[in-house]
Structures are given as C-alpha cells and as structure tokens.
C-alpha positions as CSV (number, residue, x, y, z in Angstrom):
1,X,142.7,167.6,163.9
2,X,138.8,166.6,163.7
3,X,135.9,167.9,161.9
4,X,132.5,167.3,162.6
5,X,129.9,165.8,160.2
6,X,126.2,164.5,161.4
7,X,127.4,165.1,164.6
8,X,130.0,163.1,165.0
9,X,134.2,163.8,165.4
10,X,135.7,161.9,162.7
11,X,139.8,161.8,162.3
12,X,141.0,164.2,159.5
13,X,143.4,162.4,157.5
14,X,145.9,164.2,155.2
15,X,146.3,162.7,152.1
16,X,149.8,161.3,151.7
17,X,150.4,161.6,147.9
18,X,151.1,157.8,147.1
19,X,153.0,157.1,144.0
20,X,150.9,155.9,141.2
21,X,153.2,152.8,140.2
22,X,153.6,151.0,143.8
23,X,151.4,152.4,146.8
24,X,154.2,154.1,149.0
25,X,152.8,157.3,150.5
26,X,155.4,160.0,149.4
27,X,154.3,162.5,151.8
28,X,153.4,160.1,154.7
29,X,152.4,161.3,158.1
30,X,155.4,160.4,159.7
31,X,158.6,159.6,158.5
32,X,160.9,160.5,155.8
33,X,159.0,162.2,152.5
34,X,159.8,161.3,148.5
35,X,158.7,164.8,147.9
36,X,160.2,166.6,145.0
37,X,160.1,167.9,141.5
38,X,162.6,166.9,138.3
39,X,162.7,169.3,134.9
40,X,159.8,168.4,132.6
41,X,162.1,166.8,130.1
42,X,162.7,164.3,132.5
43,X,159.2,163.8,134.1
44,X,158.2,163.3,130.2
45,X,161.1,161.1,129.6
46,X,159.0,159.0,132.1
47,X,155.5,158.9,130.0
48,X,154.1,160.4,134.1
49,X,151.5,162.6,133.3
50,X,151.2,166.0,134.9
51,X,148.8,164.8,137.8
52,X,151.1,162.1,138.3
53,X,152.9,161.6,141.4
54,X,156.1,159.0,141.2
55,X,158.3,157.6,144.1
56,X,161.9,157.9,142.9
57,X,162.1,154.3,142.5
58,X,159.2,154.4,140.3
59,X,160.8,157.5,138.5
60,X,164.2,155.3,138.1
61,X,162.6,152.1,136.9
62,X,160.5,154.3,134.1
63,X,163.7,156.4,133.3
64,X,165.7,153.1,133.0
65,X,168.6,155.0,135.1
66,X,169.2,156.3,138.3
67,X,168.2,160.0,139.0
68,X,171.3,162.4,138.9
69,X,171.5,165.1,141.3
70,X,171.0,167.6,137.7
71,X,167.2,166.1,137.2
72,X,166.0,167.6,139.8
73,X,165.2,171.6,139.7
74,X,166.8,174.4,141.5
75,X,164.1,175.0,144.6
76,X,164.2,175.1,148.2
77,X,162.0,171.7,147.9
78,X,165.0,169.9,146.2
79,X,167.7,170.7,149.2
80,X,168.9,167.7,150.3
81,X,168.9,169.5,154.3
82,X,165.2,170.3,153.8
83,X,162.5,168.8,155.8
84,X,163.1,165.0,156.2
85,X,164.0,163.7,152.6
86,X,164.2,159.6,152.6
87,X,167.7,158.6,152.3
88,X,167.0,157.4,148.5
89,X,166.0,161.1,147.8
90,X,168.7,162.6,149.3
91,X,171.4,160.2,147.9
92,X,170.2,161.4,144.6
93,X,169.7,165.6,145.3
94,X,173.7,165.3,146.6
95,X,176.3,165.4,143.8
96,X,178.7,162.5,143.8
97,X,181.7,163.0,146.3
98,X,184.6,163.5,144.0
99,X,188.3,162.5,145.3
C-alpha cells in the first residue's frame, strides 16, 4: 500500500501496537500476534491504563503470575485457533490438559 504526499510514493506502515513495557510489536506485520483482551479486574490488577497495550509477558510480570486461560474474555479474538496467536498467547487461552 502507498499514499502519495508532495508528490512522492511513500510506504504506508501499519502501526504494530508495541507493548508499552518492552518494545515488542504485538500486532507485527508478520508473524505470530500478542493480540487479545483480559476482564478489567485483571487489566486493573495490572495498574495498565485503558490506552495501554501490554505483551503477555509484560501483563505476567505486572500481575506477578502467569495468565490463566479464565483472564482472558469470551470473544472470537481470544480463540486460541484464531488468526496466528504467538505460542505464549495460546499456551495461556488453552486450559491446562487434565489426565
């Protein structure tokens, strides 16, 4: 995609959402995507303010825990099978395999 300003083609570049505590793009161009959305209780359990956006090692290390599969609300965004979650993200949107 290109848009043209003072007559000249110039690369548009999406943003790609970094996380506010380290840098890493959570909705990069290519690759796997730390893109999701936790209950507020949690997100405030976090001090993250609403414009905030958090990878979920960020999220972890403010929580003081690992995310559990029950943090995370019920929407199509939150399937582990949708669009191409990092494998940290969908280790934590699966329940834990029971024997």
């Amino acid at each position: 995609m290109a848009w043209l300003t003072g007559g000249r083609h110039r690369r548009y570049e999406r943003d790609e959402f970094r996380c506010h505590g380290c840098g890493l793009p959570t909705a990069p161009l290519d690759g796997p995507d730390e893109w999701y959305t936790v209950h507020d209780h949690v997100w405030q359990c976090a001090a993250a303010s609403a414009d905030n956006i958090l990878c979920i090692g960020c999220l972890e290390t403010r929580l003081g825990r690992r995310l559990h599969h029950t943090d995370f609300v019920a929407a199509a965004l939150n399937d582990p099978n949708y669009g191409h979650h990092s494998p940290r993200l969908q280790s934590r949107l699966r329940p834990p395999l029971t024997n």
